[in-house]
N, C-alpha and C positions, 0 to 999 in steps of 0.2 A: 186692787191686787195687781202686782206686778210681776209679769213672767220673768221666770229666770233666763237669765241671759249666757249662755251657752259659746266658749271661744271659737272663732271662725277656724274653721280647717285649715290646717296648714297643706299647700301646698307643698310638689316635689316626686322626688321620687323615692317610692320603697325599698325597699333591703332586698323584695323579693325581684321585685326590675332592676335593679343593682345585681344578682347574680345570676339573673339570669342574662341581663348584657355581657355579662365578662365570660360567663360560657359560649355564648355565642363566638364573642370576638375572639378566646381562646381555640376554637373548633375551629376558625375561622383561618388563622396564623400558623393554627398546626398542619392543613391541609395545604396552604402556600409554601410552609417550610419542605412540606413530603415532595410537592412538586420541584420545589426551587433545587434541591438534594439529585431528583433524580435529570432535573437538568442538568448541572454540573457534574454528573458520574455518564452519562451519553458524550454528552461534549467531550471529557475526558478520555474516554473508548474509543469515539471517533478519531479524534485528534492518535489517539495511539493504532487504532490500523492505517490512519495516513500515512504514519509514518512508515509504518511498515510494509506497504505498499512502495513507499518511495525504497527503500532500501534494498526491497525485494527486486525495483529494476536496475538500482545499479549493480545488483549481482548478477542480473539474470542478464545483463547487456553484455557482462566480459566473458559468460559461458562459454566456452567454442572459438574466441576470439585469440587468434596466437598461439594457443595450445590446441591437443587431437583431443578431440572426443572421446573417452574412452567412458564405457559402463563403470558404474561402481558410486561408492557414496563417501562425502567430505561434510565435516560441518566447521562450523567457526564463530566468532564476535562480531556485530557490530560495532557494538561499542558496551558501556555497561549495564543498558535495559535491554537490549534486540542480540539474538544470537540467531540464527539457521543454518537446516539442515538442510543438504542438495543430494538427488538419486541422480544418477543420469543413468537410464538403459533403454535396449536398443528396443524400436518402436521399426514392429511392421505393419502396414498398412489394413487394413480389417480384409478388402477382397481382393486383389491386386490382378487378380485373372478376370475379372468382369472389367477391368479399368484399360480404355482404349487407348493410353499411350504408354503403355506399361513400359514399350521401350522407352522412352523420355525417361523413366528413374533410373535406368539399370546405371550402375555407377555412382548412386547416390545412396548414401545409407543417412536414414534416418534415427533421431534422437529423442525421445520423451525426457524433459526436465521438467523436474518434481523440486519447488523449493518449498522449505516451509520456515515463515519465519517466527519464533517464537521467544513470549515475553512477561512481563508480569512475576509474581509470588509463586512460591512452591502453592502455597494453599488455594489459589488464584493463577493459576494459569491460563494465557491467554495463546491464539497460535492462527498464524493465516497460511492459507496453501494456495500456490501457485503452477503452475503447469504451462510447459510451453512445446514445441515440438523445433527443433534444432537438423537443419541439411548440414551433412559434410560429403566431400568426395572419396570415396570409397578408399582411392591411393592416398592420397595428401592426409583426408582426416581434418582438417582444418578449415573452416568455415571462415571470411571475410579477414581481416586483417590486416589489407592494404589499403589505399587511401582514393580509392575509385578511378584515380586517371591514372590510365596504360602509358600515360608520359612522362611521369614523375622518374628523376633521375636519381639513386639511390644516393649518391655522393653526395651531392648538391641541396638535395631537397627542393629543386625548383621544379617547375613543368616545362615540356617542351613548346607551351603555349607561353609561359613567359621567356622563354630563351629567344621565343621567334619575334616575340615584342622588343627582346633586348637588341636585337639584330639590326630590325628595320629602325630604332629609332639611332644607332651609330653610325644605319649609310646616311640617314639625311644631313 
């Protein structure tokens, strides 16, 4: 009598380890995408308060510069994603009676500058604030504006450290 002979199993893999690899690898891809997404939307944000950090100081550098100080509030473009808004008013010191050189300010009036620059979607609005504190002279009003040397000759535009260069090099 002779046993029946029975085909050898096929190796491989099942339909059930077959879907269950591709759920794996699908959970797997989905969670890489979620990160990958929320890297690229950081980056993005970042990248846009730089910018607006940078803008915020070239506005906030010509504050007070050339023109008086005066309280009150302006806005305007950067360009066509960045717009802001500027306060400027008058900023007194919190206790100025307990402060031992209080003569050393008289003459100086201080400024609170308030920028804020903002950007982004109506539905999505983005917005950074800035604050700086601005001296002027009480008479003038006008803070900085000249070119640091007391020698610079208005006509000219030279200094009187280059005129004295120019001097001694035509006696030799």
């Amino acid at each position: 009598m002779r046993t029946p002979v029975f085909p050898a199993r096929q190796r491989g893999f099942s339909l059930i380890e077959m879907v269950a690899a591709f759920v794996v690898f699908a959970l797997g891809f989905g969670v890489l995408m979620g990160i990958l997404t929320a890297s690229i939307r950081n980056t993005r944000l970042a990248a846009d308060y730089t910018q607006a950090a940078l803008w915020a100081q070239t506005r906030l550098d010509v504050v007070g510069i050339g023109e008086k100080l005066e309280p009150g509030r302006k806005s305007g473009r950067f360009d066509d994603a960045f717009r802001w808004e500027l306060e400027i008013s008058k900023y007194e010191p919190p206790d100025t009676t307990a402060a031992s050189n209080v003569e050393s300010f008289q003459g100086i009036d201080m400024f609170r500058v308030d920028l804020e620059v903002l950007w982004g979607e109506r539905r999505n609005p983005r917005s950074a604030h800035f604050v700086t504190l601005r001296s002027a002279n009480a008479d003038a009003g006008v803070t900085g504006g000249g070119s640091g040397d007391p020698g610079v000759d208005p006509s000219s535009g030279s200094s009187s450290r280059d005129r004295n260069r120019g001097n001694r090099e035509s006696k030799q």
